[in-house]
VOPAGU-2260 file (C-alpha; in pm, 1 decimal, decimal comma):
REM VOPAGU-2260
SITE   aa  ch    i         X         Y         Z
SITE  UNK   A    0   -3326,6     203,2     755,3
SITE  UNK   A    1   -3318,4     211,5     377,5
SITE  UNK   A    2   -3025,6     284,7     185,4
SITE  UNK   A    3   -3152,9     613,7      78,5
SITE  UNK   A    4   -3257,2     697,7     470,0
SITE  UNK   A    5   -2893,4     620,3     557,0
SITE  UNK   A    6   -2734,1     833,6     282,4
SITE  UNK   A    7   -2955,7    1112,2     348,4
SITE  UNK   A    8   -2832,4    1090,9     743,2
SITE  UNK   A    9   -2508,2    1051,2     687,4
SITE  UNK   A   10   -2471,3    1368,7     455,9
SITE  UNK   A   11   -2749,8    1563,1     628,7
SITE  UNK   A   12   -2475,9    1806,7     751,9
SITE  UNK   A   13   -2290,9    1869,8     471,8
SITE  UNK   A   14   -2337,7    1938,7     105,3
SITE  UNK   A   15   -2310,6    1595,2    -131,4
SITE  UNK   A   16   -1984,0    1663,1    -357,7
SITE  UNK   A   17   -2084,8    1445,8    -718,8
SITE  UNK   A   18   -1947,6    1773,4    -888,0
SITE  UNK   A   19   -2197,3    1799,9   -1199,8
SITE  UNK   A   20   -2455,9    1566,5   -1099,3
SITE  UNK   A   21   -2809,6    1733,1   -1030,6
SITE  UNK   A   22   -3001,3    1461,6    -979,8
SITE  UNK   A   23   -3158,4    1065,1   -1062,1
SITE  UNK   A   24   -3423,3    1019,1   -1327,5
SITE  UNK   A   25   -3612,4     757,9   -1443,0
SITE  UNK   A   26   -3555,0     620,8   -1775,0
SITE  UNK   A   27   -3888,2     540,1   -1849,3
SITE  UNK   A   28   -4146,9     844,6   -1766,8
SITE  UNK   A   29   -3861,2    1128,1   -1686,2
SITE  UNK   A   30   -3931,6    1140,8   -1249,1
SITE  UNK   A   31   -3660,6    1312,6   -1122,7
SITE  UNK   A   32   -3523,0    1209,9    -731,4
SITE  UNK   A   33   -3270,4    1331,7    -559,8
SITE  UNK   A   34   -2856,0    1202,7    -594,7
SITE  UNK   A   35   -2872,5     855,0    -366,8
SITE  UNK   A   36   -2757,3     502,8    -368,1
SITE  UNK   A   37   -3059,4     387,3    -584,9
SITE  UNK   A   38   -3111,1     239,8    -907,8
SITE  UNK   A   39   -3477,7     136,5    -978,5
SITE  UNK   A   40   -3737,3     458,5    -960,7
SITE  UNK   A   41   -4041,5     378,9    -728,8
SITE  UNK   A   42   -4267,1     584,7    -943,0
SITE  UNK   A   43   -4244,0     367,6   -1290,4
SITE  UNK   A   44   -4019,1     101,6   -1166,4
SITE  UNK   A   45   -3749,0     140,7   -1437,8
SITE  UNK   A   46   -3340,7     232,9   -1464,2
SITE  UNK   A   47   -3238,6     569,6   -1280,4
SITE  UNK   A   48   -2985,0     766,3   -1443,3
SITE  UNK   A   49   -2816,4    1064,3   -1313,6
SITE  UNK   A   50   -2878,0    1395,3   -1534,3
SITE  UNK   A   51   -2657,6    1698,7   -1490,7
SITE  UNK   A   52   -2608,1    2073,0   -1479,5
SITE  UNK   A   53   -2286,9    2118,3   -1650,3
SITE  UNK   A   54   -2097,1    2462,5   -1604,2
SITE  UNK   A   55   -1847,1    2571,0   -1866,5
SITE  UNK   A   56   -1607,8    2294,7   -1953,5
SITE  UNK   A   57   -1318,1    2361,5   -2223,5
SITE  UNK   A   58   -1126,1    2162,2   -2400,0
SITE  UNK   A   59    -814,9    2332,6   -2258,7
SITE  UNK   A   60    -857,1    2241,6   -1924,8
SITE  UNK   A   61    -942,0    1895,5   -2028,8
SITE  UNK   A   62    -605,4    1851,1   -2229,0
SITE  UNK   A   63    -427,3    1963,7   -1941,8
SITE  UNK   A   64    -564,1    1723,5   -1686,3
SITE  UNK   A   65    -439,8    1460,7   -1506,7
SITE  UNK   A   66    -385,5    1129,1   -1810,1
SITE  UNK   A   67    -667,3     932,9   -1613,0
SITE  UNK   A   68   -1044,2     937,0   -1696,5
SITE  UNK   A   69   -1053,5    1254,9   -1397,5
SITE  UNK   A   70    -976,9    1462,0   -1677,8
SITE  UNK   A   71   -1316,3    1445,1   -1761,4
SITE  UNK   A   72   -1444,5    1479,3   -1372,2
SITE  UNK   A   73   -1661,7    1804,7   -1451,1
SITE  UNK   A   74   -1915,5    1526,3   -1661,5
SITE  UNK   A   75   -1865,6    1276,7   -1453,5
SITE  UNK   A   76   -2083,0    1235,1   -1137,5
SITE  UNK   A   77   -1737,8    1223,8    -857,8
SITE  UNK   A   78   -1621,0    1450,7    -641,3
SITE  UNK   A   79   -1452,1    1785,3    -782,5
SITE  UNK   A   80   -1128,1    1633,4    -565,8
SITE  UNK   A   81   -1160,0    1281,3    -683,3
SITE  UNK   A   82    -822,6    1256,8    -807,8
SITE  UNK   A   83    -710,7    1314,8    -447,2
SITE  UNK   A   84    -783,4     997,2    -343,9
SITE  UNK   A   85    -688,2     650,1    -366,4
SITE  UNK   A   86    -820,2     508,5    -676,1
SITE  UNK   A   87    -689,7     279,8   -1005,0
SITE  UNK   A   88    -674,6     616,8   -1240,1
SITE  UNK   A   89    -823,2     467,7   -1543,7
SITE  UNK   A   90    -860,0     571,7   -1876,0
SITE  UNK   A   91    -587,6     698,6   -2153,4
SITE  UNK   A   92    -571,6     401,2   -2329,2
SITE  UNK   A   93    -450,0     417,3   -2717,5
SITE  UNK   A   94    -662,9     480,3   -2988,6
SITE  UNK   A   95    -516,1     273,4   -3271,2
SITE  UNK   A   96    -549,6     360,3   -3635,1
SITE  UNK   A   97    -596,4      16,0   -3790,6
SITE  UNK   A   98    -498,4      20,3   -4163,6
SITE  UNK   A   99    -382,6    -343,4   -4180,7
SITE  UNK   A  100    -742,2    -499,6   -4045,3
SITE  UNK   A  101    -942,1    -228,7   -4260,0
SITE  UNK   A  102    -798,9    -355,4   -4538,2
SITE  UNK   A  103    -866,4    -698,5   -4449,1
SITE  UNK   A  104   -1194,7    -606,3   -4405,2
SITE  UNK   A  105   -1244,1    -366,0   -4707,9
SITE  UNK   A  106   -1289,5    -103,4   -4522,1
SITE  UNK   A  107   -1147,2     251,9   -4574,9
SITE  UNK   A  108   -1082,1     369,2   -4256,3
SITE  UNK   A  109   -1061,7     164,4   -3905,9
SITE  UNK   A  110    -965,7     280,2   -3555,1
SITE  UNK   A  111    -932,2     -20,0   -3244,3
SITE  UNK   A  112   -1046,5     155,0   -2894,7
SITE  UNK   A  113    -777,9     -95,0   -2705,2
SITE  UNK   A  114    -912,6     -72,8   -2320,9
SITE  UNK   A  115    -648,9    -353,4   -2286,7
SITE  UNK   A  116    -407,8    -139,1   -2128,8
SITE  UNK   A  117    -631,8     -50,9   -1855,0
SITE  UNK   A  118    -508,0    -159,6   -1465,3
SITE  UNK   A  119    -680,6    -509,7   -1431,0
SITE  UNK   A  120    -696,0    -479,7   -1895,8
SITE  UNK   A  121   -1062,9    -448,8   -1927,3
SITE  UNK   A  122   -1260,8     -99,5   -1965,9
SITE  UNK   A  123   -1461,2    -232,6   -1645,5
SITE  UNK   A  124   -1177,8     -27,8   -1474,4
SITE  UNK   A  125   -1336,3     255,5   -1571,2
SITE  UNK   A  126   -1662,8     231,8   -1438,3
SITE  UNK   A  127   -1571,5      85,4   -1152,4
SITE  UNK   A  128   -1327,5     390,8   -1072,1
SITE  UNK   A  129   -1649,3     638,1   -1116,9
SITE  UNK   A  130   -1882,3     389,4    -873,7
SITE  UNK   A  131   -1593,3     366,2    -596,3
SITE  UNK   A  132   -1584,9     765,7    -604,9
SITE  UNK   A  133   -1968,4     787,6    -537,6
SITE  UNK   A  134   -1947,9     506,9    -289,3
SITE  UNK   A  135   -1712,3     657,0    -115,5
SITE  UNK   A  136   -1881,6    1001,8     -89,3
SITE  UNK   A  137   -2225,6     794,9       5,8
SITE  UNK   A  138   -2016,6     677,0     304,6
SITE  UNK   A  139   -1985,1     310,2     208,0
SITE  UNK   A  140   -1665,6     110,8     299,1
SITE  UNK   A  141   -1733,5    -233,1     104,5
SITE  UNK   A  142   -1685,8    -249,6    -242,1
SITE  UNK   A  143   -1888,7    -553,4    -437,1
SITE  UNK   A  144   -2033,0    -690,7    -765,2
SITE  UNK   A  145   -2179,1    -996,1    -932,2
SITE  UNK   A  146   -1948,8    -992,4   -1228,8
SITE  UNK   A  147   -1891,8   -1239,4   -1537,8
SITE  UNK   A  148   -1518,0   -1192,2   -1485,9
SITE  UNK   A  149   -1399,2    -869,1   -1551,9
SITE  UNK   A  150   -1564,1    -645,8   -1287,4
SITE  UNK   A  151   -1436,8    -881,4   -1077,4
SITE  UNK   A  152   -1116,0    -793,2   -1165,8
SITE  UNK   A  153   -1163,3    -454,1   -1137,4
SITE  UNK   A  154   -1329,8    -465,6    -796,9
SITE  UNK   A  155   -1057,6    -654,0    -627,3
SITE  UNK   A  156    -809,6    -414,4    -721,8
SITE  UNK   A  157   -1013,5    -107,7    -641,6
SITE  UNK   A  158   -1091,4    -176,2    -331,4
SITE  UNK   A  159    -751,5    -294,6    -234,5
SITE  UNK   A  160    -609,9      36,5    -378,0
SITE  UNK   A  161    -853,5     238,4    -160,6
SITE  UNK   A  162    -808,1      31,6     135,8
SITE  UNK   A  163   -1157,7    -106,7     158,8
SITE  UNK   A  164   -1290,0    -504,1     173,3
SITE  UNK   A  165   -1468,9    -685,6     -98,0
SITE  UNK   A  166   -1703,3    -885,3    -149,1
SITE  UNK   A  167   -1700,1   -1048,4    -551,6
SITE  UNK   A  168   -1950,6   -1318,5    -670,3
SITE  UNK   A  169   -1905,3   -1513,6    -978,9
SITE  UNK   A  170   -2055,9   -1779,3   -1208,9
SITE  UNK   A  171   -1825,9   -2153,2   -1091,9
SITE  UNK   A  172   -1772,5   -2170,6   -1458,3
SITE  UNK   A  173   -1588,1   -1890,3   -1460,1
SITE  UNK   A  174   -1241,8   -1837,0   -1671,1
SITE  UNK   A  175    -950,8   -1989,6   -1443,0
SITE  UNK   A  176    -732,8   -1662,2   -1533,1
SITE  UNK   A  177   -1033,8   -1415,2   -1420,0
SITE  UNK   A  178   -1100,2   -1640,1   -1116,2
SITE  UNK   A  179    -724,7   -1593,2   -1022,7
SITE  UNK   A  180    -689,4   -1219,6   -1090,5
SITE  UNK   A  181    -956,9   -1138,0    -873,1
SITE  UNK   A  182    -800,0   -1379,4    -572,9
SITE  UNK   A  183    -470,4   -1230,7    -613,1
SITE  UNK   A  184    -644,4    -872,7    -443,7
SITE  UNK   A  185    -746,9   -1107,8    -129,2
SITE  UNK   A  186   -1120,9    -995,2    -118,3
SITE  UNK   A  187   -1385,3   -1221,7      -6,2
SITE  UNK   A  188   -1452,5   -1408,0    -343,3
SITE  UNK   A  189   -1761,9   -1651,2    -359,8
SITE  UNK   A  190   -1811,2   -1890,2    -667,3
SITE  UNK   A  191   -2200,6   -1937,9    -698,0
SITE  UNK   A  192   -2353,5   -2243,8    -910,1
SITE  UNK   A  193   -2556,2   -2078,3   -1154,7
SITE  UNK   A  194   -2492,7   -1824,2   -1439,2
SITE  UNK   A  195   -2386,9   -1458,0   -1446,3
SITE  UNK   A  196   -2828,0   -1397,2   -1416,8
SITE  UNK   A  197   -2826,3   -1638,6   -1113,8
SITE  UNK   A  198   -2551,0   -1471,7    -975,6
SITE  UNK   A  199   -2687,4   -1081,8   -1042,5
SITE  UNK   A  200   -3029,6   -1204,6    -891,0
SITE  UNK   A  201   -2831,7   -1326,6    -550,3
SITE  UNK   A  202   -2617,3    -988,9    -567,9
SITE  UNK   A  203   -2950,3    -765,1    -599,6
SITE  UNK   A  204   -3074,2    -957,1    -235,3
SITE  UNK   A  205   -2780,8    -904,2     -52,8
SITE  UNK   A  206   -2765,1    -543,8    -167,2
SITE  UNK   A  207   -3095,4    -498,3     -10,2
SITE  UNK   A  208   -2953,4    -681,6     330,3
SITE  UNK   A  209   -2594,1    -547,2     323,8
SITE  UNK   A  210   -2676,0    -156,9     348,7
SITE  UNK   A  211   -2290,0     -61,3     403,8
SITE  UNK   A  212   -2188,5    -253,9      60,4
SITE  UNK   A  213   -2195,9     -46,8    -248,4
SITE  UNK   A  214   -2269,3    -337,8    -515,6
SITE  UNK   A  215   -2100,9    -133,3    -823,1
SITE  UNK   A  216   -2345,0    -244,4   -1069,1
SITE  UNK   A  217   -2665,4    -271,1    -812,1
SITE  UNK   A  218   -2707,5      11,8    -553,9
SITE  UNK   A  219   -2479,8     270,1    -693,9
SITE  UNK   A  220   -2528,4     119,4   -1087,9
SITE  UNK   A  221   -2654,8     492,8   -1214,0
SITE  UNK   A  222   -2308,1     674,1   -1145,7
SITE  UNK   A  223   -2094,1     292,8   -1221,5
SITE  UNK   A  224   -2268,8     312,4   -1591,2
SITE  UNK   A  225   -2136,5     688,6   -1607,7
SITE  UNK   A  226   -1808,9     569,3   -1612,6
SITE  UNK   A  227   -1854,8     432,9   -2024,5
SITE  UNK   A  228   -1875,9     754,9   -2162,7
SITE  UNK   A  229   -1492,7     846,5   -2121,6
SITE  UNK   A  230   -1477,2     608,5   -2362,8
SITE  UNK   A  231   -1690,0     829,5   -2607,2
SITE  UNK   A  232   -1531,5    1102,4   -2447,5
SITE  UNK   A  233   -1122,6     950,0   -2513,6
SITE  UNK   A  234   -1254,9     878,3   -2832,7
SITE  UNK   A  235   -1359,4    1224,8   -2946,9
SITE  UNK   A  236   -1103,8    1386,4   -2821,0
SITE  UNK   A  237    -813,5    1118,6   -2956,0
SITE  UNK   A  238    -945,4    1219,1   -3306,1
SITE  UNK   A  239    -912,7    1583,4   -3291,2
SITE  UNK   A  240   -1243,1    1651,1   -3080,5
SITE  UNK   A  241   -1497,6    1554,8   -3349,7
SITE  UNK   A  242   -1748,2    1261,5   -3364,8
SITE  UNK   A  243   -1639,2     920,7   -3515,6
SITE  UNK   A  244   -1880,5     788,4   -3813,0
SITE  UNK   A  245   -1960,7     465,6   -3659,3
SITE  UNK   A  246   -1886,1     261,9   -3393,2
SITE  UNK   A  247   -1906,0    -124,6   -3293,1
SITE  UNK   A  248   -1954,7    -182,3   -2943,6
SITE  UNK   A  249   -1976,8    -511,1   -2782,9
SITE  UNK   A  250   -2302,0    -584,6   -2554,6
SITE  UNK   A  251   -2368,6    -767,9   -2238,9
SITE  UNK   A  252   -2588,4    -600,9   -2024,9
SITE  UNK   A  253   -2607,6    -304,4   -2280,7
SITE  UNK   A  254   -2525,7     -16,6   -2123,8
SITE  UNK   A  255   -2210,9      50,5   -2250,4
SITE  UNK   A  256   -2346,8     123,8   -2628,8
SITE  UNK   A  257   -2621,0     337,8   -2404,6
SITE  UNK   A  258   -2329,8     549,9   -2262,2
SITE  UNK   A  259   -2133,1     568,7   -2560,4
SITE  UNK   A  260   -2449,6     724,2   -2733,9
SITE  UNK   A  261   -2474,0     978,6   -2385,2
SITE  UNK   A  262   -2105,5    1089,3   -2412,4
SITE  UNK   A  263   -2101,4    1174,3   -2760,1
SITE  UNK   A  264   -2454,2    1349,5   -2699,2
SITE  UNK   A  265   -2301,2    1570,7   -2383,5
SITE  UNK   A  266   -1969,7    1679,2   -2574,4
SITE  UNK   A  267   -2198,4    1864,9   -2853,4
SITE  UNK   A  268   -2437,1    1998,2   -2521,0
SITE  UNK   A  269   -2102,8    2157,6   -2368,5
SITE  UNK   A  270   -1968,5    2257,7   -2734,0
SITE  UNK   A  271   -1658,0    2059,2   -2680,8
SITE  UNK   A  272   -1716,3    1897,7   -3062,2
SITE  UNK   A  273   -1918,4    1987,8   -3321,3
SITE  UNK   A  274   -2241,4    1801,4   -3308,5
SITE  UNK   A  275   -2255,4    1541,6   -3614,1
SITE  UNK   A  276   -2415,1    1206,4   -3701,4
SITE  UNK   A  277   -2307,3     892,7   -3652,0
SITE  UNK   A  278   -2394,7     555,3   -3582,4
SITE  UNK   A  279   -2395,9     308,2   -3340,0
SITE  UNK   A  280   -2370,2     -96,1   -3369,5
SITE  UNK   A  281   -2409,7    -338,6   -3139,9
SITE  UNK   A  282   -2188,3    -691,7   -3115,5
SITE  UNK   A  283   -2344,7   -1025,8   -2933,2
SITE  UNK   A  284   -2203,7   -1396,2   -2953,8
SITE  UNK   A  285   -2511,4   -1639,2   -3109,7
SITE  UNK   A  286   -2537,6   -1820,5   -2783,4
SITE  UNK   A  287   -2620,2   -1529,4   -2566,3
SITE  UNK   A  288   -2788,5   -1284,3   -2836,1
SITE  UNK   A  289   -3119,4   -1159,8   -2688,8
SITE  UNK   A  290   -3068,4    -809,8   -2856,2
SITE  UNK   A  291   -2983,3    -883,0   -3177,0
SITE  UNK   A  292   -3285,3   -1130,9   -3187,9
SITE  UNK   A  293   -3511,8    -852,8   -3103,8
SITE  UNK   A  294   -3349,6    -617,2   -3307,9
SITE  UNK   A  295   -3367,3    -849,1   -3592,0
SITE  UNK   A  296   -3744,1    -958,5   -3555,7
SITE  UNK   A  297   -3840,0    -597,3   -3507,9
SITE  UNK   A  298   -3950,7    -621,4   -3138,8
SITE  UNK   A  299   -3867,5    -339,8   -2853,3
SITE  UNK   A  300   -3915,3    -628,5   -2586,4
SITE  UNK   A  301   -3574,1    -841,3   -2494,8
SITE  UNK   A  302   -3650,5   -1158,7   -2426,7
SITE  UNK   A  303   -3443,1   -1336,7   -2200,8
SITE  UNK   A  304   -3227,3   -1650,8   -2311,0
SITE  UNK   A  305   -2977,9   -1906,7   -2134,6
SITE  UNK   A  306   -2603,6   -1790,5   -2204,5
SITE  UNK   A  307   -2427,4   -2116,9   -2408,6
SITE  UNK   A  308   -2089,6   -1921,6   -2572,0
SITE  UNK   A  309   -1774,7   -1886,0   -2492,1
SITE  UNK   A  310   -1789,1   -1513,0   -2487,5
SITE  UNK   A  311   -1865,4   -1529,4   -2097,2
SITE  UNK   A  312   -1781,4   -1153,9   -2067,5
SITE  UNK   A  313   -2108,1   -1086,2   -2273,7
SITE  UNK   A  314   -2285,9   -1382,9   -2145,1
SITE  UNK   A  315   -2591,1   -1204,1   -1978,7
SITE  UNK   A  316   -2908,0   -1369,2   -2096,4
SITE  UNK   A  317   -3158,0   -1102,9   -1951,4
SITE  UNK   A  318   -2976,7    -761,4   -2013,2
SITE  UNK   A  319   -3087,1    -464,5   -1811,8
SITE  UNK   A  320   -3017,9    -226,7   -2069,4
SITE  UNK   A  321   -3105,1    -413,0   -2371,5
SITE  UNK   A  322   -3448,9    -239,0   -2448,2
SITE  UNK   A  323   -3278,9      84,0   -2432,3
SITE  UNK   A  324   -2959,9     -45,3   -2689,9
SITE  UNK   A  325   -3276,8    -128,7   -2926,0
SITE  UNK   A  326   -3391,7     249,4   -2919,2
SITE  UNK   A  327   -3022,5     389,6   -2959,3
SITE  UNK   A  328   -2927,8     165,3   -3264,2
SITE  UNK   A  329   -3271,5     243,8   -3416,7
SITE  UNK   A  330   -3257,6     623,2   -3365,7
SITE  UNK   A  331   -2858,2     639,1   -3477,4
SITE  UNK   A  332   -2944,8     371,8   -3762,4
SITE  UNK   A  333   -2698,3     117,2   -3652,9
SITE  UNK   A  334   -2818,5    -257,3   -3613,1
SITE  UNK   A  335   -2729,7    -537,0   -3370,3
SITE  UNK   A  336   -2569,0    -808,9   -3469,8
SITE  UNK   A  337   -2450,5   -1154,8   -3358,6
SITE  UNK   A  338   -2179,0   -1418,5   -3421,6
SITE  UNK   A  339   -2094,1   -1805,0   -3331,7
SITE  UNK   A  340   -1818,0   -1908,8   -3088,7
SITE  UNK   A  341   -1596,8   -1982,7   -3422,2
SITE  UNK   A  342   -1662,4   -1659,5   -3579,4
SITE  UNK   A  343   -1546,9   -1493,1   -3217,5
SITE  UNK   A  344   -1200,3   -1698,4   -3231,7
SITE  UNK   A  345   -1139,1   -1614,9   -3562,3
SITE  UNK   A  346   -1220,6   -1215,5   -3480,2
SITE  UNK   A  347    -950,3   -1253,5   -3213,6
SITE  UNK   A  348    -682,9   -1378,9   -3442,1
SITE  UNK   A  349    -798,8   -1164,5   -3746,6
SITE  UNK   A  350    -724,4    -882,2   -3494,2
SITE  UNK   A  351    -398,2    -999,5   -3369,3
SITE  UNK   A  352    -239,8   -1061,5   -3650,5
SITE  UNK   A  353    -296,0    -785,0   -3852,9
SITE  UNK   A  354    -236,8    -519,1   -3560,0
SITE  UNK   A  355     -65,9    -738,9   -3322,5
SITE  UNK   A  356    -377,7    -630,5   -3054,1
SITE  UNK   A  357    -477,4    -977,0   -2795,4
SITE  UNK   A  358    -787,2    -927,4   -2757,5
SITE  UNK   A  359   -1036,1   -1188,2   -2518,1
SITE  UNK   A  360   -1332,5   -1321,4   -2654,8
SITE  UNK   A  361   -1554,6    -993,3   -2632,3
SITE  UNK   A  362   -1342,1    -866,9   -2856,0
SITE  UNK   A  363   -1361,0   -1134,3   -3102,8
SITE  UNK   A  364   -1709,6   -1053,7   -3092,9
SITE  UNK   A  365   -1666,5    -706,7   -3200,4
SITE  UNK   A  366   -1411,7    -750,6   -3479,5
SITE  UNK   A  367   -1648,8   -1057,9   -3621,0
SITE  UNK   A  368   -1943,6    -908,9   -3576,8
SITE  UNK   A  369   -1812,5    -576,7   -3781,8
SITE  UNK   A  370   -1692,6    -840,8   -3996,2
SITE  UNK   A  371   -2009,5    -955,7   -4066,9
SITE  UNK   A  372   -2244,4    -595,1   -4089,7
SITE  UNK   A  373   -1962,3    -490,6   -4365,8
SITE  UNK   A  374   -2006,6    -810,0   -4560,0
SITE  UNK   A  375   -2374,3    -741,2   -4532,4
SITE  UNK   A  376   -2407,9    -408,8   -4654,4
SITE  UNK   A  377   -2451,5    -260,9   -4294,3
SITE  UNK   A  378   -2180,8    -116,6   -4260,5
SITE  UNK   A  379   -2051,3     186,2   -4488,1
SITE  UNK   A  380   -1731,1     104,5   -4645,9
SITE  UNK   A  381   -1625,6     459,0   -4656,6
SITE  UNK   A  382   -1710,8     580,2   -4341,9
SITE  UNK   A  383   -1477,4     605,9   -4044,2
SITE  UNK   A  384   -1522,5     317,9   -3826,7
SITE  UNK   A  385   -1398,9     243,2   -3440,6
SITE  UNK   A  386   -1366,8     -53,4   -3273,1
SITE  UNK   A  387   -1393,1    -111,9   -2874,6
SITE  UNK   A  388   -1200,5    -391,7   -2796,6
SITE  UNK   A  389   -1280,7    -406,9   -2432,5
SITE  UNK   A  390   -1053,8    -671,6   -2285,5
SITE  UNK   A  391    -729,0    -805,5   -2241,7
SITE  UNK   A  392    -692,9   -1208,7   -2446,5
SITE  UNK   A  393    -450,3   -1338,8   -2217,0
SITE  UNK   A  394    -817,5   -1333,5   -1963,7
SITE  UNK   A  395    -934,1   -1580,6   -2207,4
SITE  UNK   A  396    -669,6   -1812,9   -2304,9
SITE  UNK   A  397    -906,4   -2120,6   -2295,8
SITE  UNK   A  398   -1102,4   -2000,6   -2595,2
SITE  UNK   A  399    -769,3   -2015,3   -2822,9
SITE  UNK   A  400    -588,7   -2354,9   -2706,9
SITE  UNK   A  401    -747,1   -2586,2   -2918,0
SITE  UNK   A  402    -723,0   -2341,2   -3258,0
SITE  UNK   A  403    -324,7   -2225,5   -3214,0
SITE  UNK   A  404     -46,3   -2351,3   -3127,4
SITE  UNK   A  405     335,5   -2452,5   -3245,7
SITE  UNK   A  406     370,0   -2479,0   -3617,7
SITE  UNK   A  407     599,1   -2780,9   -3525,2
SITE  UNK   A  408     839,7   -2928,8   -3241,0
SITE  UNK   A  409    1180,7   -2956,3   -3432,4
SITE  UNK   A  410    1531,9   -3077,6   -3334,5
SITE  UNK   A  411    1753,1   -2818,2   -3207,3
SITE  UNK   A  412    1939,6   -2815,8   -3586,1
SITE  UNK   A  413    1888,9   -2523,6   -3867,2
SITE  UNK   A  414    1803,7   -2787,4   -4091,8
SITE  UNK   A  415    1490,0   -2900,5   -3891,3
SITE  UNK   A  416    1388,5   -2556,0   -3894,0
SITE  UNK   A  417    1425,7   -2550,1   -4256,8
SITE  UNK   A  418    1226,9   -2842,0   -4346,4
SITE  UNK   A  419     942,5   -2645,7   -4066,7
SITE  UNK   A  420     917,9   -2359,7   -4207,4
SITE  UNK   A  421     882,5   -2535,3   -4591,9
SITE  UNK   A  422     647,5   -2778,9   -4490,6
């Protein structure tokens, strides 16, 4: 029995709660199937993506919700009780207006999206909360992923929240400090010789032989990618409910810049903000930059590349979404951009110490790469500008230790510290 055949048994005699959701369509040629556990269409072979019919929604109700991403349930595809049950609560994180690091930058307006505060300090708690809802109202009881670190870490902690086993694969090379937060939740973690691809490929098998897992970013993917837009959603409604300028958004498998561009789209389709322009940019680290090198030759095919960067969290050489980032940053007339491994470390200490944010390498990415489109023209000066710093920096300690350190090791006498601090 498929997936799909098993879903549609198990809810057969009762009415599938996703509260807005209507239905899956393909990304490619628009056929429409019904809500399941499915993520590839059969009729064009591309993406599914759930579409909705949203009732009224008001900003009122929204402000007066719980401080989790369920505040924004009725656009989300989870059950109208979600918040009921067992689950990390996501979401709320600060939205930080960054004066010192705009004016480092020559900028005249900055705000840092800082997901570091997060449970397991990454935004991958977020959609991970949205995929263990729809799991769990598919019937599922296992929880897994192929993840380059952070999912991981959001998985384990999931699952052990809602009482359920997982199963986590990761690249060997993986950071020690992600390797350890995802043990620490004592779910069946495997270590796979290979890269993050190697590791998605093996994931995408066992998903078809393992009907009772729900692989987060495989079988249920559709309503797990849902879970980005309360970032555009936090956003929007952390300035006032209106529509940032432009925003720099790192990329790994690409459809977090998609889902950004979705939530902004659905808050002007409910009228929670006034619809307005704005502009989307994408961040990659040069050793793992198939989108920006398509963007920048002018091609709408992604051509796959072998991750070599420190920036593991964006280390996904054949990015499902990446055609689709192309058409968003084209139609929003952003760009995609893409930085070396000592452009990222410096973009993590530019950040930290002019707004005393840690972020891990993802997010040096981001800061460098805006960086970088501002020096070149790309980005407007005067225009608004966010951030999304994605990830905690004490995930990626490794990057830093051979760029930082003590100033000096002095005797335990003022006048050692003295001589330091004049040296």
């Amino acid at each position: 029995m498929t997936a799909a055949a098993r879903t549609q048994a198990d809810t057969s005699n009762r009415k599938l709660d996703l509260g807005p959701a209507a239905e899956l369509v393909s990304k490619e040629e628009g056929h429409r199937q019904p809500l399941a556990p499915e993520f590839v269409s059969l009729e064009d072979f591309s993406p599914l993506e759930v579409t909705y019919d949203f009732g009224r929604v008001r900003r009122e109700d929204i402000e007066s919700g719980p401080r989790s991403i369920w505040r924004y349930k009725k656009l989300l595809p989870v059950p109208s009780d979600v918040e009921r049950h067992p689950n990390t609560d996501p979401g709320c994180t600060r939205l930080v207006r960054a004066d010192a690091l705009a004016e480092a930058l020559g900028v005249k307006r900055v705000w840092v999206k800082d997901d570091t505060g997060n449970p397991t300090h990454s935004f991958k708690d977020r959609v991970v909360a949205v995929a263990l809802a729809a799991a769990r109202e598919f019937g599922f009881k296992v929880l897994a992923c192929p993840s380059t670190g952070n999912l991981a870490n959001a998985v384990g902690a999931a699952a052990a929240r809602a009482g359920w086993d997982s199963v986590v694969l990761v690249p060997s090379s993986l950071e020690r400090a992600k390797v350890l937060m995802t043990a620490v939740y004592d779910g069946s973690l495997l270590a796979v010789d290979g890269n993050y691809d190697d590791v998605n490929r093996l994931a995408t098998e066992l998903a078809g032989e393992h009907e009772d897992w729900a692989f987060v970013n495989v079988n249920v993917r559709p309503y797990y990618s849902e879970g980005s837009k309360t970032l555009a959603f936090e956003v929007a409604e952390q300035l006032g409910w209106r529509l940032p300028e432009q925003v720099v958004v790192p990329i790994a498998s690409g459809s977090q810049l998609t889902k950004v561009d979705k939530g902004f789209r659905e808050l002007g389709e409910v009228g929670l903000v006034e619809p307005s322009p704005y502009r989307l940019f994408g961040a990659q680290a040069s050793g793992c930059s198939p989108v920006a090198n398509a963007y920048k030759e002018g091609q709408d095919v992604v051509q796959p590349v072998r991750p070599d960067t420190i920036a593991r969290s964006l280390a996904i050489g054949a990015p499902a979404d990446g055609p689709y980032v192309l058409d968003t940053v084209r139609r929003t007339n952003g760009a995609v951009e893409d930085v070396s491994d000592e452009e990222v470390v410096e973009g993590i200490r530019l950040l930290a110490r002019t707004e005393g944010i840690f972020a891990e390498t993802a997010g040096g990415v981001t800061v460098a790469t805006a960086k970088k489109l501002i020096e070149a023209g790309q980005i407007d000066p005067d225009a608004e500008t966010v951030l999304l710093i994605t990830g905690d920096g004490l995930k990626t300690m490794d990057s830093l230790q051979e760029h930082i350190g003590p100033k000096a090791t002095v005797a335990p006498t003022t006048e050692a510290v003295d001589r330091a601090l004049n040296d």
